[in-house]
N, C-alpha and C positions, 0 to 999 in steps of 0.2 A: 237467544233469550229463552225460549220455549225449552233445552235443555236444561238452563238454570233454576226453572221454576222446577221441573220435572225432578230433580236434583233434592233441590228443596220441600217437595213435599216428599221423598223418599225417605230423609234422612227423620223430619217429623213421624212417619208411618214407624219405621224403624224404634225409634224411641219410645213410642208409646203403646206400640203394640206388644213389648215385652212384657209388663204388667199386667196387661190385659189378657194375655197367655198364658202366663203364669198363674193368674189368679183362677182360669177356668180349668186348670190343668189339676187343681187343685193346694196350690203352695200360697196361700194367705194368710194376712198380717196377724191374723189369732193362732195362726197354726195350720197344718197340715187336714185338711178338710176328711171327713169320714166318706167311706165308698168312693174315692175321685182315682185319680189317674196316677197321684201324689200319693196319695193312702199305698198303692198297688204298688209303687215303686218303691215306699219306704219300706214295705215288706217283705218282697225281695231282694231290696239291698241288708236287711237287718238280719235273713237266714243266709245270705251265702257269706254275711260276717260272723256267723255264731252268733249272734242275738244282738245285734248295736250294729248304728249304723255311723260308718268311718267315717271321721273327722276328713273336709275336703272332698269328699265324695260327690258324687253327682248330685244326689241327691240330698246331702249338705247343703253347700252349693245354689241351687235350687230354692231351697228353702230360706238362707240368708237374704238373699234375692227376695222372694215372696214376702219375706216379711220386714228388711227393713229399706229394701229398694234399694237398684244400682244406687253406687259413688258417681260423680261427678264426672272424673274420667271415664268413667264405663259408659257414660251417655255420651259424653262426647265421641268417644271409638267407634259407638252403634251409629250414632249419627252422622259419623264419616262415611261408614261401611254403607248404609239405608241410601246416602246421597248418591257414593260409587254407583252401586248398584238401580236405582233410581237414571242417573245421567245415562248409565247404558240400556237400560231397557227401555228408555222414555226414548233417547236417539236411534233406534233400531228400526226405524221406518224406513222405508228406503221411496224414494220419489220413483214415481214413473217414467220412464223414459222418454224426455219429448217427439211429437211427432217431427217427422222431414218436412221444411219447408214447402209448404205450395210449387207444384212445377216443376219441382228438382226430382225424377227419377231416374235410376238405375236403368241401367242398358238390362244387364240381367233382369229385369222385372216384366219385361216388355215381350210381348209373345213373337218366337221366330217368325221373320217373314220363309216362305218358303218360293225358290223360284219351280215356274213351273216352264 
């Protein structure tokens, strides 16, 4: 049960933290923000194209995104991906080893007698 929630809020985190990246990165809904991270990208994607920046490009791309927000599909795939990855990092604990019964020890644990 504890994986399924863990799952579940991955897939949440996933989903909404794209936007929220996105937007700090600098690729929002009015446009490509001045001085950001977005601005610096769209600059040099625009000189290693000769002055324009290509259609489908990362930075396209990006910017579709920032401004008119994943499709429908697209959340659902991150929110697949966000759960994935949530169910394995959330189950990655591993228990401790129980201890040995009371009174049940090893011959080997027991210090030699020695005859004299």
């Amino acid at each position: 049960m504890q994986r399924a929630a863990v799952a579940a809020v991955g897939g949440v985190i996933a989903v909404v933290s794209v936007p929220v990246v996105l937007g700090a990165m600098g690729f929002t809904s009015a446009g490509i923000a001045a001085s950001s991270v977005a601005a610096k990208m769209m600059s040099a994607a625009a000189i290693s194209n000769g002055g324009g920046v290509a259609a489908g490009s990362l930075v396209a791309t990006l910017q579709s995104v920032g401004a008119a927000g994943l499709s429908t599909s697209s959340n659902i795939l991150l929110a697949c991906v966000g759960s994935t990855f949530g169910a394995l990092l959330g189950g990655s604990k591993k228990k401790p080893p129980s201890p040995p019964p009371a009174g049940s020890e090893d011959a080997g644990d027991q210090p030699e007698k020695k005859d004299s």
